[in-house]
Each structure stands twice: as structure tokens, then as C-alpha cells.
PAZAPA-4460 file (N, C-alpha, C; in steps of 0.05 Angstrom, whole numbers, plus 32768, in hexadecimal, padded with zeros to 4 digits):
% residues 215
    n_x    n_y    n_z   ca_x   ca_y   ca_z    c_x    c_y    c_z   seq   type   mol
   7E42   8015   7FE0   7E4D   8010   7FFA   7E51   802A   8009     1      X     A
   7E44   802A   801F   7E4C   8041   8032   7E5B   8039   8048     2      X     A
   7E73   8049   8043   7E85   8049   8058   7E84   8060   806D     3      X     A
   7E88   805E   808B   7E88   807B   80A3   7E9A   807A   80A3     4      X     A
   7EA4   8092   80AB   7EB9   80A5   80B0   7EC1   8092   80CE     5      X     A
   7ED9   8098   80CD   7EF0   8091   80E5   7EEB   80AE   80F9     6      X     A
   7EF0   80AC   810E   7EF6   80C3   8124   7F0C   80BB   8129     7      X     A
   7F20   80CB   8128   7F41   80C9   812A   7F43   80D9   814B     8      X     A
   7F3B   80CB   815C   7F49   80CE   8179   7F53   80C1   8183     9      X     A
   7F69   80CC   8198   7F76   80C1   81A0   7F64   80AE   81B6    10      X     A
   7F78   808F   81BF   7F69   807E   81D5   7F7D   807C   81E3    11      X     A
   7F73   8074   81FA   7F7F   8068   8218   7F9B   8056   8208    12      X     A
   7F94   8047   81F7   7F9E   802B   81ED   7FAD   8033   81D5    13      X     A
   7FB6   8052   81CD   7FC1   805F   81B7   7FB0   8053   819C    14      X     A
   7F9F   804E   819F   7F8C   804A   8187   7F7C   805E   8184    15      X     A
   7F73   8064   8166   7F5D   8072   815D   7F44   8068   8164    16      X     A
   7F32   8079   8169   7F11   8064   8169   7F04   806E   8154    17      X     A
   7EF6   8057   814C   7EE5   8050   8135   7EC5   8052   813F    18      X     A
   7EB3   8066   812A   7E9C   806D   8132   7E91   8067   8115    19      X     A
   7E85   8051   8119   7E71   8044   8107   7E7F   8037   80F3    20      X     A
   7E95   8034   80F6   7EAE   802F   80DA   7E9B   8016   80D0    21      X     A
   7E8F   8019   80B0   7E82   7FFB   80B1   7E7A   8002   8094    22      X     A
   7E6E   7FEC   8089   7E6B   7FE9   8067   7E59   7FD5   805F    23      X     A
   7E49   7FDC   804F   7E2F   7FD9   8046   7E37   7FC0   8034    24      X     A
   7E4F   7FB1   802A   7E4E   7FA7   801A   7E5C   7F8D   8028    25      X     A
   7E4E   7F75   802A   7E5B   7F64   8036   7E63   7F4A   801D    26      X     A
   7E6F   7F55   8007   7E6D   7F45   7FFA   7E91   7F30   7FFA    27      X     A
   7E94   7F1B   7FF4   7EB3   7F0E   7FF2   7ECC   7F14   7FE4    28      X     A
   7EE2   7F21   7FE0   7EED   7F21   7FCE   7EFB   7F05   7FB2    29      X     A
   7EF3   7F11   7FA0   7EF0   7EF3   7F8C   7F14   7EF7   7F8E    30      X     A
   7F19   7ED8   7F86   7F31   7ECE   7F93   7F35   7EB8   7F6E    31      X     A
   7F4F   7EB3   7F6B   7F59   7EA3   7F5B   7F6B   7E96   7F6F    32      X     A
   7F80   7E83   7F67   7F8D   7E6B   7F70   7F9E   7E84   7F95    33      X     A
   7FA5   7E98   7F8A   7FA2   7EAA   7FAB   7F85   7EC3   7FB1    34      X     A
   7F84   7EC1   7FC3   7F74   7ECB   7FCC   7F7F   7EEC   7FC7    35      X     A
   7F67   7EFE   7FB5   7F79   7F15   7FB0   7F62   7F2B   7FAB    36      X     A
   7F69   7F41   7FBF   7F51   7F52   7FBE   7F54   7F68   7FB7    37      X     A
   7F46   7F7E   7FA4   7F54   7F98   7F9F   7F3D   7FAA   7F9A    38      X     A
   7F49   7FC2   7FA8   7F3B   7FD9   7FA9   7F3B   7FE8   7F98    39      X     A
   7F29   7FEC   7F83   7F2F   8000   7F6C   7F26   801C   7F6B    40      X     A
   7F3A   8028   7F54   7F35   8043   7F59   7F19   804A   7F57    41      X     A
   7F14   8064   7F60   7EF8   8071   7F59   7EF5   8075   7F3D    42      X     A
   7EDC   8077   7F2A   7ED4   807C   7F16   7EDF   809E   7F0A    43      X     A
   7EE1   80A5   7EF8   7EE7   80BF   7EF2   7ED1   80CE   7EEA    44      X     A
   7EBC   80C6   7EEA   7EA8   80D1   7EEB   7E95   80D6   7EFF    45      X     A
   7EA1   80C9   7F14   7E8D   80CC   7F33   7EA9   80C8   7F44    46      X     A
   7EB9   80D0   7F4B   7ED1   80BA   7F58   7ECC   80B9   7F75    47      X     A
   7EB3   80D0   7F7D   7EAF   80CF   7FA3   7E98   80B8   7FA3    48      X     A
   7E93   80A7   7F89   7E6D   809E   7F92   7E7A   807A   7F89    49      X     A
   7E97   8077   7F82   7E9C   8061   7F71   7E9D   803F   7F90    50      X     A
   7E9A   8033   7F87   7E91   801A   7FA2   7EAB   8008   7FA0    51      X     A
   7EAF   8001   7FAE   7EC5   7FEB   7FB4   7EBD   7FD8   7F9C    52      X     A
   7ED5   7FCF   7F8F   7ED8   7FB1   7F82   7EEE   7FA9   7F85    53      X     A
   7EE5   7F8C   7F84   7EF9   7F7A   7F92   7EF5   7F62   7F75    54      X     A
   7F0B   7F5D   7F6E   7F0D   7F4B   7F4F   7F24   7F3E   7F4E    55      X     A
   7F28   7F3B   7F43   7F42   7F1E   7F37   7F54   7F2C   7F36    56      X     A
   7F6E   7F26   7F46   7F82   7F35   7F39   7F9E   7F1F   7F2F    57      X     A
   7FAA   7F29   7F1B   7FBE   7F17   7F14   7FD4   7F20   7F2F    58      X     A
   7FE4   7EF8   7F30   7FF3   7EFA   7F43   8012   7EF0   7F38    59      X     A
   801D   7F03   7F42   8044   7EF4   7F37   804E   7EF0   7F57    60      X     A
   8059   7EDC   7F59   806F   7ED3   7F6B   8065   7EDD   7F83    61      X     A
   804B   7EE1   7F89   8032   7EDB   7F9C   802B   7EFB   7FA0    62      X     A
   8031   7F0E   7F98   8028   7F26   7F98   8018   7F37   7F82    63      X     A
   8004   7F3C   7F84   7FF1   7F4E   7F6B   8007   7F61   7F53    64      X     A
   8002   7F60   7F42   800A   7F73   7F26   7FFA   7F87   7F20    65      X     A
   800A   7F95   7F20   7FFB   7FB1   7F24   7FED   7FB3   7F00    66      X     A
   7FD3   7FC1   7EFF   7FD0   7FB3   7EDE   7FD5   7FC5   7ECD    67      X     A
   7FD5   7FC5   7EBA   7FEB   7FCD   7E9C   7FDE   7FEC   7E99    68      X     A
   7FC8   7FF2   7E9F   7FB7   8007   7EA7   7FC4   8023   7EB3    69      X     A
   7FD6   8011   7ECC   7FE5   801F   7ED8   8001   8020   7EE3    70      X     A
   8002   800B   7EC5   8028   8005   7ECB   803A   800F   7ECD    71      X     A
   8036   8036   7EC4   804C   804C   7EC6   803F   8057   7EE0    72      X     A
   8035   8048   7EE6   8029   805E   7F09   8041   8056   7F1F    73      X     A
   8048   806C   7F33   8059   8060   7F4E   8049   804D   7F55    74      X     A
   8055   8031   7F60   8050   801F   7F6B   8058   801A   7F89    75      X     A
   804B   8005   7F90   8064   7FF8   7FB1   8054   7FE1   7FB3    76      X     A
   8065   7FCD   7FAC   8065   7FAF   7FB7   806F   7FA1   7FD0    77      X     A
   805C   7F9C   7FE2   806E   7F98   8006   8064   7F75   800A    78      X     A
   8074   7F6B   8002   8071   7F4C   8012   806D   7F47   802C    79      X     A
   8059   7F3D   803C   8055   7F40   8052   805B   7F26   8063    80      X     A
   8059   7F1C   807C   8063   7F02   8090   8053   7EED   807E    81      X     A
   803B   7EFE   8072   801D   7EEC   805F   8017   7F01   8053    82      X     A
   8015   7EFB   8037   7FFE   7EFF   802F   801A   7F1F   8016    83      X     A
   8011   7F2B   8009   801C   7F37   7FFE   8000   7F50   7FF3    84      X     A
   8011   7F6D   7FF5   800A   7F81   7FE7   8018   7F9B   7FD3    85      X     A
   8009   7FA2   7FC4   8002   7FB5   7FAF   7FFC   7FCE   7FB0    86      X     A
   8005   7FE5   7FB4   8000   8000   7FAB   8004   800B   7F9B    87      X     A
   7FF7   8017   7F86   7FF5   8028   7F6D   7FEA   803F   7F76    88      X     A
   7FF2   8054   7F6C   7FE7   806D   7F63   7FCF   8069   7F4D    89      X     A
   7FB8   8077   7F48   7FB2   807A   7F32   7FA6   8096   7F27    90      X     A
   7F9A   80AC   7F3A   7F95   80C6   7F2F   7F9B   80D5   7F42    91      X     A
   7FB0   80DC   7F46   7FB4   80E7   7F63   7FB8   8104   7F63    92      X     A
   7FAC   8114   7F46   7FAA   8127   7F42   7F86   8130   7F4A    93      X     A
   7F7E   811E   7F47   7F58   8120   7F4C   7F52   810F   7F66    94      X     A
   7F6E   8106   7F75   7F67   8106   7F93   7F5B   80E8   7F94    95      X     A
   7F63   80DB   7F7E   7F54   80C0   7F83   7F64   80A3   7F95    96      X     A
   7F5D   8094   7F9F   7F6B   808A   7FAD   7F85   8076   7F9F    97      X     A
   7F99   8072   7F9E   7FA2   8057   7F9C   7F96   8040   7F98    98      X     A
   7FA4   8030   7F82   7F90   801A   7F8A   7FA9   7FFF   7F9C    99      X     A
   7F94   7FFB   7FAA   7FA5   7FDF   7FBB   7F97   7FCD   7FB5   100      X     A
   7FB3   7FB3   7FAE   7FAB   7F96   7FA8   7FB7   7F8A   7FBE   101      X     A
   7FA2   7F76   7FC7   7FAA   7F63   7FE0   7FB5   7F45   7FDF   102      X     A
   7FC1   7F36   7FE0   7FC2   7F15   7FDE   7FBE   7F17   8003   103      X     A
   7FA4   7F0F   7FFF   7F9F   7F07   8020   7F9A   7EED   802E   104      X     A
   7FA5   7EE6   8041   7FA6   7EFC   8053   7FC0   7F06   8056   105      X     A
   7FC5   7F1C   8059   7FD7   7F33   8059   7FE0   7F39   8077   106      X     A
   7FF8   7F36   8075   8004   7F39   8096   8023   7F3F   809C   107      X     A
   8028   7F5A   80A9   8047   7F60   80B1   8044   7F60   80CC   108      X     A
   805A   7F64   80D6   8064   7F69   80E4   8079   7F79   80F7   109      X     A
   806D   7F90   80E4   8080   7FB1   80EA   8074   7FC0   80CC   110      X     A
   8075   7FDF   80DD   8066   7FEA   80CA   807D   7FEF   80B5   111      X     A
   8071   7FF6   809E   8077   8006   8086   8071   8018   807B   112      X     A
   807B   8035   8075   8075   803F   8068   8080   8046   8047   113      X     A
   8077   8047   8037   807C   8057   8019   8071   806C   8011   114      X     A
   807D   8088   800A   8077   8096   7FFB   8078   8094   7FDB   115      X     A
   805D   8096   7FDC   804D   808F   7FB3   8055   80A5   7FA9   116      X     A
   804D   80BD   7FAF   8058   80D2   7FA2   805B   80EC   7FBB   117      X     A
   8074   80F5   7FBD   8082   8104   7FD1   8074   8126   7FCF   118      X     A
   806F   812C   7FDB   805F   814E   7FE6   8078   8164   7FE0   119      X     A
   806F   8177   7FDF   8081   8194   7FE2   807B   819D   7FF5   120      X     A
   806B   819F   8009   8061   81B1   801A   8072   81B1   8030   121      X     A
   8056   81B8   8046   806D   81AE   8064   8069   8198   8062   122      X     A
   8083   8199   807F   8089   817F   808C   8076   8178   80A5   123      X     A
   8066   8168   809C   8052   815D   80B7   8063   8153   80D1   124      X     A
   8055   8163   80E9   806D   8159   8101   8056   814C   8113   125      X     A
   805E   813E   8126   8049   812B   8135   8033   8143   8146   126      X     A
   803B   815B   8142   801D   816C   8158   8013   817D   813D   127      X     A
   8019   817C   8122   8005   8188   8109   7FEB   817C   810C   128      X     A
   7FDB   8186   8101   7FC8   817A   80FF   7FBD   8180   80DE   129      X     A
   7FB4   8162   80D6   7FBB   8160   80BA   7FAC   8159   80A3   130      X     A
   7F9E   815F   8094   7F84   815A   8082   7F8F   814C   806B   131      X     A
   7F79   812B   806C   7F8F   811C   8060   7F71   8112   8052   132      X     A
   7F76   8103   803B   7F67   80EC   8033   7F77   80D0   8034   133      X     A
   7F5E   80BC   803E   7F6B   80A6   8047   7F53   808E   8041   134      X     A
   7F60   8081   803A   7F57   805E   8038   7F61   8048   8041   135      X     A
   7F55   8038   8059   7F5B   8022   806D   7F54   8006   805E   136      X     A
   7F67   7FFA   8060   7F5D   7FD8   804E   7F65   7FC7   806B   137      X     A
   7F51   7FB5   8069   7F5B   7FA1   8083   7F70   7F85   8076   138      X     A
   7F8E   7F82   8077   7F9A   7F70   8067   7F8B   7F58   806F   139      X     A
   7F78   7F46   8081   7F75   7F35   8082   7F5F   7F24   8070   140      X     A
   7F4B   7F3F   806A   7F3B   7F3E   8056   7F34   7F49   803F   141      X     A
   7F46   7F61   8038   7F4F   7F76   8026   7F30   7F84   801E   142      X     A
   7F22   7F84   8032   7F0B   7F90   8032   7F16   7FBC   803A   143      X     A
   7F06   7FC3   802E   7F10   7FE0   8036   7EF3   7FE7   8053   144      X     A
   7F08   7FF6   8068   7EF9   7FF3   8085   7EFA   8013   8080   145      X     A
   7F04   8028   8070   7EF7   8044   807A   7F07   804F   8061   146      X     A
   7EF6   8064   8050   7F0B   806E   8040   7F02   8092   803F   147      X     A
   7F08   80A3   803E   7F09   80BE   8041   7F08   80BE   801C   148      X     A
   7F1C   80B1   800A   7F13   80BB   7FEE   7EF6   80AC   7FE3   149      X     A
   7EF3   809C   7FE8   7ED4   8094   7FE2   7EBD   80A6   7FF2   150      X     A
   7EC0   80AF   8002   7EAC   80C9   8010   7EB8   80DF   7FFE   151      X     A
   7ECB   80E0   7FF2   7ED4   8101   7FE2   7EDD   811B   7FF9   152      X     A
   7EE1   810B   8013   7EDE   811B   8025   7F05   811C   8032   153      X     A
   7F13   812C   8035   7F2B   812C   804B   7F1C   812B   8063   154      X     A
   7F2F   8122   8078   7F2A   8122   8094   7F49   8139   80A1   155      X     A
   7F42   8147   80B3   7F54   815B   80C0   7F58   8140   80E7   156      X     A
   7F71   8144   80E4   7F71   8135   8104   7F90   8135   810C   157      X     A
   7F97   8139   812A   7FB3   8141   8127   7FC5   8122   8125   158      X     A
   7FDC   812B   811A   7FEC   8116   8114   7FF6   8100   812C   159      X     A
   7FF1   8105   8143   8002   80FD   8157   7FDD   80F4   8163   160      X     A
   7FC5   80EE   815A   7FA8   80E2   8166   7FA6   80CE   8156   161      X     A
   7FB4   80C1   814E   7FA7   80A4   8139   7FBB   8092   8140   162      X     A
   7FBD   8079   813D   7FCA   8062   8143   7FE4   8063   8135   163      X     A
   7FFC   805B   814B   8013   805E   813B   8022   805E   8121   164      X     A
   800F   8044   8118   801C   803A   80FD   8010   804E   80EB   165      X     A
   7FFB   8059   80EE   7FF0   8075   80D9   8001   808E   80E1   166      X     A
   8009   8091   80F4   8011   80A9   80FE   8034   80A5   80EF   167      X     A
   803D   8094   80EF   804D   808C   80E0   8050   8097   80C8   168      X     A
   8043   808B   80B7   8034   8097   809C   802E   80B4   8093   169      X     A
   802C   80C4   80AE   802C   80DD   80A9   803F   80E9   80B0   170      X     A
   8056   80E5   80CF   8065   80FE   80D6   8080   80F5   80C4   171      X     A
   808A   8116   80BC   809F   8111   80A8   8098   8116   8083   172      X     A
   8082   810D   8087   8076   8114   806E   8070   812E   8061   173      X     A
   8070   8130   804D   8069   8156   8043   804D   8153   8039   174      X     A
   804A   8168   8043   8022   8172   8036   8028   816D   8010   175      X     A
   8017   8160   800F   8016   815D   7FF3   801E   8137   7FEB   176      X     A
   8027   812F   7FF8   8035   8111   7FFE   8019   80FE   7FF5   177      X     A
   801D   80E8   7FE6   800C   80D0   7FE2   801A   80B3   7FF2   178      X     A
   800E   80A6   800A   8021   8097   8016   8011   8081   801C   179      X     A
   8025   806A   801E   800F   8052   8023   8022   8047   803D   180      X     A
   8017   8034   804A   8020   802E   8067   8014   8013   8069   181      X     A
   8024   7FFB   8075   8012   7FEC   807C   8020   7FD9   809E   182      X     A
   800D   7FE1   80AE   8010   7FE5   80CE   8009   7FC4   80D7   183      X     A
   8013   7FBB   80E8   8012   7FA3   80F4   7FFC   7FA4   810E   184      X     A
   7FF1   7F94   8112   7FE2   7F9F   8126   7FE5   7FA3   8140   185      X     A
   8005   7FA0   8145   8009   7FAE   8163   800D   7FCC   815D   186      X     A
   800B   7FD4   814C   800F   7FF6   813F   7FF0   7FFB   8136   187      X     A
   7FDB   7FED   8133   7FC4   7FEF   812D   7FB7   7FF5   813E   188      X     A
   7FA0   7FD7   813F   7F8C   7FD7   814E   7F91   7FB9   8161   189      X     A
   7F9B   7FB6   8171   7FB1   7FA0   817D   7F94   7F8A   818A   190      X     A
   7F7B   7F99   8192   7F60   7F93   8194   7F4F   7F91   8189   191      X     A
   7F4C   7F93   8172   7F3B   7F9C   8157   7F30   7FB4   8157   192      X     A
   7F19   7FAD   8152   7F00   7FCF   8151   7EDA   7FC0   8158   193      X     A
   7ECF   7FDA   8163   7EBB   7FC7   8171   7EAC   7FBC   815D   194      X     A
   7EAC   7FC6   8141   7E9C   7FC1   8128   7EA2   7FAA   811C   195      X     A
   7EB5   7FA0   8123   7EC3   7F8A   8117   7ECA   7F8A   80FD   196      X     A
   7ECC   7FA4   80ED   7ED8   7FA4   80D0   7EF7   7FA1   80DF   197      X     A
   7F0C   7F99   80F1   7F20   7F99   80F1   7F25   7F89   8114   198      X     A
   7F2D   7F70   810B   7F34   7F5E   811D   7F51   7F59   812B   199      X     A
   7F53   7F55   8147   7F70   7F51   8157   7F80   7F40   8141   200      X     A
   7F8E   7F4D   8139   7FAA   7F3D   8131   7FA7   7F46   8113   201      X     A
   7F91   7F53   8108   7F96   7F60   80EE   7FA4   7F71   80E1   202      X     A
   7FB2   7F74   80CE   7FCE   7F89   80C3   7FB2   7F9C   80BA   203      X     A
   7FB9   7FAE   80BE   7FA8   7FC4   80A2   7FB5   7FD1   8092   204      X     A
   7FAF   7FE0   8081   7FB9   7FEA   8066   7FAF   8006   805A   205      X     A
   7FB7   8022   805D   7FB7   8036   805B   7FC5   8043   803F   206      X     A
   7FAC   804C   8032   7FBA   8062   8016   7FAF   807F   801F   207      X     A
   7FBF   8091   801E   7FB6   80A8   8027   7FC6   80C5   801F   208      X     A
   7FC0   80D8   801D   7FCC   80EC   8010   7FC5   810A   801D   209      X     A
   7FDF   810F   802A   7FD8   812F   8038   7FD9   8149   802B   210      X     A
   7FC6   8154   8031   7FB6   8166   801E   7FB4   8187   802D   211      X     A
   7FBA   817C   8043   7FBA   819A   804E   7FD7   8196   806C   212      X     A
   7FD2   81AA   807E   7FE3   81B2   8099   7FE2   81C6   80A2   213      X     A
   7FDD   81C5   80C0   7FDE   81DA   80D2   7FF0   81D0   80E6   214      X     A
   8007   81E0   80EF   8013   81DB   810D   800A   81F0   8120   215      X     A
***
């Protein structure tokens, strides 16, 4: 699966625009008695070349279990208006993403943020500009719409040019920080995106980790 890169500018409409945001893999996520999609970590032997899977995940009291794999990892469990999610850590020394489990469709209604594991560095302020790795899940289909650790690549973009509920996620935070966020879509994309990996009224879902700073 090839995923493009996001262009993190600012819009008229305080949204980011999306340039080619799109994915080669149009496959369904397999579902048991809830519908449950999850993004797994990269491989440790390739972790920039590893492809989205989406598999069964066990469900308690309608939210994913994080699996026994990575049961001493930081977690964050956020029940949503619908739908319930999952953040794990799993190599966040080799830069690999989190893995997020979805019961979708997935939906709040005010953002959230959690810090997975807290930074030493600076303090990101809304005019830094900030080199981050990042991975976008759409909660309505727990499909992943753009990820920076599956390219192996950070993106540099200032904190105060991306859509609120991300910008969220970063100011306040210290360089070095692993954080997950999950934005409603009047903090999103309140319109979708012209690609249609992300539709009016969709929550999305951000694991991401800042890695560098300049003010």
C-alpha cells in the first residue's frame, strides 16, 4: 500500500490540504460480532516498507484489548459518542508507530488528547515549527488516510498550519513526546477532503511523535 504525503497548510477554512492523500489498498476491515479495525505495527525487519492490516480484534465492554504482546506498553482507551478506541505504544524507540484499534464507526465530539510517552525537550508553542512523525486513521472506517511512519519519513510544518484538533496534539507538548489525539470533525475536516479518504462528519485519529523543534 502506498500512501502520499499530507501538505500541512494552512486554509481559508483553518484546514490542512491534502495532496494526493490516497491508498492503494481498498480492501474491508474483517469485523467479528463489532466491527473492529487495527493498524499494526511495522515489521522489525523492514518497519518503513510494512502495509496496513486490518484483523480481528478481541472486544471487552465494546472497546478493543490491547494484545498480551503488548500488555506492559502505555496504553489509552477513549470511548467515543460511537464506536470506541485503542492506543498502544509498541517500539517507540525505532520510531514505529502505535498501534490503533478501532470499534467502528468511531465518533466524538470534542477533541482529545493523550500523551503515550512524555518528551524532555522543548516545549512546542503554536509559531515552532515542528518535525513530527504521524499517522491519520479515519474513525469511521479505521482505514489509515496518511502515515509519515510507514514512509520512514518525519514531516517539518509549523504548529499553528494544520487543523485545530492536531495542533492541539502538538502545542504544549515537549520534543521527544509520543501522543495520540482524536479530533471531531468540527476540529478536522468539517467538509471532508477532495480524495474522499475522509468524509463531512468523520472523527479522525492521530498517533504521532515529535522528534525535532525550531522557534
Amino acid at each position: 500500500m502506498k500512501l502520499k504525503a499530507l501538505i500541512l497548510v494552512p486554509m481559508a477554512v483553518g484546514a490542512f490540504a491534502l495532496a494526493g492523500c490516497s491508498s492503494t489498498d481498498s480492501s474491508d476491515p474483517s469485523s467479528t460480532s463489532d466491527s473492529v479495525a487495527t493498524q499494526t505495527d511495522a515489521t522489525e525487519s523492514s518497519p518503513q516498507a510494512a502495509e496496513l492490516n486490518k484483523t480481528a480484534t478481541e472486544v471487552n465492554d465494546g472497546c478493543p484489548v490491547v494484545p498480551a504482546k503488548y500488555a506492559a506498553q502505555q496504553s489509552w482507551t477513549v470511548k467515543g459518542t460511537e464506536g470506541c478506541a485503542t492506543f498502544t505504544v509498541t517500539d517507540d524507540a525505532k520510531n514505529l508507530a502505535p498501534m490503533v484499534q478501532i470499534v467502528t464507526p468511531f465518533k466524538v465530539d470534542a477533541t482529545e488528547v493523550h500523551t503515550l510517552i512524555p518528551g524532555n525537550g522543548a516545549t512546542v508553542a503554536e509559531t515552532t515549527t515542528v518535525d513530527v512523525f504521524y499517522e491519520g486513521v479515519n474513525g469511521t472506517t479505521g482505514a489509515v488516510f496518511d502515515s509519515g511512519y510507514q514512509r520512514g519519513e518525519s514531516t517539518q510544518f509549523p504548529a499553528n498550519g494544520v487543523v485545530e484538533g492536531f495542533k492541539k496534539a502538538l502545542v504544549g507538548q515537549k520534543v521527544g513526546s509520543t501522543v495520540a489525539v482524536v479530533i471531531p470533525t468540527s476540529e478536522g475536516y468539517p467538509q471532508g477532503t477532495p480524495d474522499g479518504s475522509i468524509n463531512a462528519g468523520d472523527t479522525i485519529v492521530f498517533v504521532l511523535k515529535i522528534v525535532g523543534a525550531q522557534n
